[in-house]
N, C-alpha and C positions, 0 to 999 in steps of 0.2 A: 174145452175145444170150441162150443159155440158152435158143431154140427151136430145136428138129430138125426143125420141120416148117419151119421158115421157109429153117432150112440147105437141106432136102432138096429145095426148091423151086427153089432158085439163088437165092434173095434175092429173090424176086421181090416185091412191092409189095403182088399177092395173097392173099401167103402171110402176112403180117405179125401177130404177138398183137393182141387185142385192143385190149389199156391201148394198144400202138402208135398204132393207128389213134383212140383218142379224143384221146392227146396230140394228134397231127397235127391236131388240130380248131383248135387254138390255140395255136401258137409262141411267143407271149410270156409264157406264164405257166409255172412249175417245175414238172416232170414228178415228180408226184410221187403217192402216195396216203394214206391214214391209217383203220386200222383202230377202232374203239371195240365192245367186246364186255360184253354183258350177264350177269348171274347171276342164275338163277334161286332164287328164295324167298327172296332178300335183297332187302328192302326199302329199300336205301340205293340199288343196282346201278340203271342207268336201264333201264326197261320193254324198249329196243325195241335193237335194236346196231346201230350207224353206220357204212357206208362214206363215205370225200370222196375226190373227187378234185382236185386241186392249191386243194382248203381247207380248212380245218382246222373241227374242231365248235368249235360255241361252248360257249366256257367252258374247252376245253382249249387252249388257247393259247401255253401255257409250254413246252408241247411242243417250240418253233420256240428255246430258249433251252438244251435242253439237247444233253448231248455227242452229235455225229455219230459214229456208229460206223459203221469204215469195213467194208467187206463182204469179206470172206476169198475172194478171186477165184478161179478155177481159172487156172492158164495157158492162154492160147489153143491150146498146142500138145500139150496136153495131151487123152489119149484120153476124160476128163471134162469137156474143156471145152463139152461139147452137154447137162450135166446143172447147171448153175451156177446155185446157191441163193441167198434171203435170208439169208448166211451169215454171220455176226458171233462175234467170243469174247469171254467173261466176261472180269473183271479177273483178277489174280491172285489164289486165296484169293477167289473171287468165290462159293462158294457156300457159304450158311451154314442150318446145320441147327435144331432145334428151339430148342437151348440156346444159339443164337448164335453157335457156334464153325463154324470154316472146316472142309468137307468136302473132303479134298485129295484130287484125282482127276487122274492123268494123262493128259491127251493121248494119242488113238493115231491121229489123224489124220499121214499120211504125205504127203503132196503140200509142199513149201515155201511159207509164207505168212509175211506180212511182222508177223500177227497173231497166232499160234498158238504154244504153246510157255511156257514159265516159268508153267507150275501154269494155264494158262488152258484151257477146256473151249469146242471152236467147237462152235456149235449153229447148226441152219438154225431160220427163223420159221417156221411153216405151221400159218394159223388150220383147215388141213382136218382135223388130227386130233385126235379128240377128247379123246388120253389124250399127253402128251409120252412123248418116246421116247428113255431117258439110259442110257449107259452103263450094266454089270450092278452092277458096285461101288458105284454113286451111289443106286439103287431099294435094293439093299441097307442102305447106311448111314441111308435114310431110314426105311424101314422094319422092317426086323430086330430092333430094340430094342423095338420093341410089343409089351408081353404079348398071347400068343394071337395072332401074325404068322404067316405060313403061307404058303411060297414052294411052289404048284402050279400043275400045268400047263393052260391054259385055253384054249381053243380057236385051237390049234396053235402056241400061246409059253407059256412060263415064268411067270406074275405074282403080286404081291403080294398078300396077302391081309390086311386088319387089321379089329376089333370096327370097328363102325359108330360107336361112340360115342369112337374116337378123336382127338383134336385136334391134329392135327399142324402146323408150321409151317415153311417154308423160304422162302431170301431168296437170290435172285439176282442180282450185282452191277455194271453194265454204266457205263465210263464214272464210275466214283465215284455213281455212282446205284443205290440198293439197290430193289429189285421183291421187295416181301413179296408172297408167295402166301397168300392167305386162307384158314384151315382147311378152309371148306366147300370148297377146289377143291384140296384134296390126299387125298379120296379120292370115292368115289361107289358106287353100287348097281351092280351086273350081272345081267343073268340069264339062268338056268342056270348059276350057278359052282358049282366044287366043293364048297364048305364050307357052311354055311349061310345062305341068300341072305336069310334075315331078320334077320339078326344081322352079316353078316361085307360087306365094302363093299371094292371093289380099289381098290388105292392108282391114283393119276394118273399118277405119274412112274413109268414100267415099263420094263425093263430092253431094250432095243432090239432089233426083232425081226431075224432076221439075213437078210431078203430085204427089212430096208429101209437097210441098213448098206451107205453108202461109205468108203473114206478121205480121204473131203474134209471129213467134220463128225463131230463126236462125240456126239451128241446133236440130236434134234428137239422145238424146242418150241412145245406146241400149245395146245390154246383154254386150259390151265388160268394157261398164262403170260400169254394175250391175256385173259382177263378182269380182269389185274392190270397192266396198263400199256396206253397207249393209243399206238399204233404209227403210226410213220413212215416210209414207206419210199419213198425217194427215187431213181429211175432215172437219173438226170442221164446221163453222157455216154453211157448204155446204151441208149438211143433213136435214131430212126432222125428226123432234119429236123427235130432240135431247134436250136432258134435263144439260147435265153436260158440255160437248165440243160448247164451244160457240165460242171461239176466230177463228180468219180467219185462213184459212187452211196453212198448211206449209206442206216443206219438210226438215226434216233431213238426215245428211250421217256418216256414220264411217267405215273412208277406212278400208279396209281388206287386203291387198297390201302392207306391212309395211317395211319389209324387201330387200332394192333393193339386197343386197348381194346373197341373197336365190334365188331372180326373177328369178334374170342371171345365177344360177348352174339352175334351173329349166328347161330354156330355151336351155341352152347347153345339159344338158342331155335328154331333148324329139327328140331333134334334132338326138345327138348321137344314143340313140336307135331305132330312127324308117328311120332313114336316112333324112329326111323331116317334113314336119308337118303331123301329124297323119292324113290319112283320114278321119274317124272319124269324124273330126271338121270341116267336108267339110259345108260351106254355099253360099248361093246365095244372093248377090246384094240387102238390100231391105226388104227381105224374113221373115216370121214371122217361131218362131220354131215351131213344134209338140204340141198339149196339151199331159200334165201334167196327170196320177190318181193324184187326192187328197181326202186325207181322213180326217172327219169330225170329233172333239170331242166335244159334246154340252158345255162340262163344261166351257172352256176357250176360244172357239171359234176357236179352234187351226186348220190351216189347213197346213199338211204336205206336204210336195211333197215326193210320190216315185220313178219319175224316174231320172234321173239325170241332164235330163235339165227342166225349166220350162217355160209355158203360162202364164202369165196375161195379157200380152194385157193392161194394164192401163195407155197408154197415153194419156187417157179423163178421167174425172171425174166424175167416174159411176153415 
């Protein structure tokens, strides 16, 4: 299950997550959720960011057609198995940097998984942080090649530092399905950084803080991956009186990022207009965002977001 409170309860009915107890509303329909996350001062990005539960938004629909990636389990017998993530790995050569070329990073996840291993990098989903959290090799090769880069230490980790006016780009590859990262979410504003907070913007992908580091995953990835694919994440036999979703859990993606042509006018023009990266998208190191209002509709389980950025928090399996 992936909750200690539910263990430390004795299984009791009580004690059960959330997502548990809405599934149990309805046994015949697949236990499942789907994230959709918005970008701020991009004008293509939709206004407001979507949660569903067991339905999909409209319009993104293809989502239900691409590959199920299946989730990097812990063993049950295992002293991690009360910490079991949205935990999935890249293809082989699954990560590709500005010039298109494969960024090879090994594995140092240790636990046996039927998924991990041969040049693949497991990463947990967790739309709660605001900056992903990769390997120190991989913030490296993304970053250290920018004139005027600058690895200092920021409020009690290590991070990247690059000009505000850099355009960087990285592709993630899950499934034979490539997840371009949009310029604008491969760096942002901070404040109080070291260097100059009018001119100098931390990268997103930062190198893993070491009080957030298992060896179950190698990497955490967070809102800057969720505003570039719109996520599926399926509990199936992980559920407590489910009747129809039996099969083991997976994740689906269907980038949202499609257009690199568009990125780049995107990214030139927030620049041009605000001189920098918008304040606005100031985040910290690590940092989970704000909760969400969400509003409820019994019929379909639907739950909206109204503000424009979102919480869930589901880097464990409620």
């Amino acid at each position: 299950m992936g909750s200690t409170i539910y263990s430390a309860m004795g299984l009791e009915d009580t004690a059960l997550p959330m997502m548990q107890n809405i599934f149990k509303q309805d046994l015949t329909t697949s236990n499942y959720i789907t994230l959709l996350l918005p970008r701020q001062f991009d004008p293509d990005s939709p206004t407001l960011g979507e949660m569903t539960v067991s339905e999909l938004v409209p319009g993104q629909e293809a989502i239900a057609s691409q590959t199920k990636l299946p989730i990097d389990y812990v063993p049950a017998d295992q002293t991690l198995s009360q910490v079991q993530h949205w935990t999935a790995a890249t293809d082989a050569d699954g990560i590709l940097g500005s010039n298109g070329q494969p960024i090879t990073i090994a594995s140092n996840t240790t636990l046996a998984s039927p998924i991990s291993g041969n040049g693949r990098i497991v990463g947990v989903f967790d739309s709660g942080f605001s900056l992903s959290q990769v390997p120190s090799a991989l913030a490296e090769a993304i970053y250290s090649g920018v004139p005027g880069s600058q690895l200092a230490p920021f409020q009690g980790q290590d991070t990247w530092f690059v000009p505000c006016k850099t355009e960087l780009n990285l592709t993630l590859v899950f499934g034979g399905q490539k997840i371009f990262i949009h310029p604008l979410d491969m760096i942002t504003s901070v404040t109080g950084g070291p260097i100059n907070p009018l001119s100098t913007c931390a990268g997103t992908f930062q190198p893993i803080a070491e009080n957030t580091k298992l060896p179950i995953y190698d990497a955490i990835w967070g809102m800057p991956v969720f505003r570039n694919a719109y996520v599926l994440l399926d509990f199936g036999n992980f559920t407590i009186e489910t009747s129809t979703d039996q099969q083991a859990p997976f994740i689906q993606l269907l980038a949202t990022t499609t257009n690199t042509t568009e990125a780049h006018d995107d990214f030139v023009n927030v620049l041009k207009n605000n001189g920098t990266m918008p304040s606005s998208s100031k985040s910290t190191p690590g940092s989970s965002i704000s909760a969400a209002t969400l509003s409820y509709t019994a019929n379909a389980l639907y739950w909206k977001c109204v503000a424009a950025s979102l919480l869930v928090g589901i880097g464990a399996l409620l």
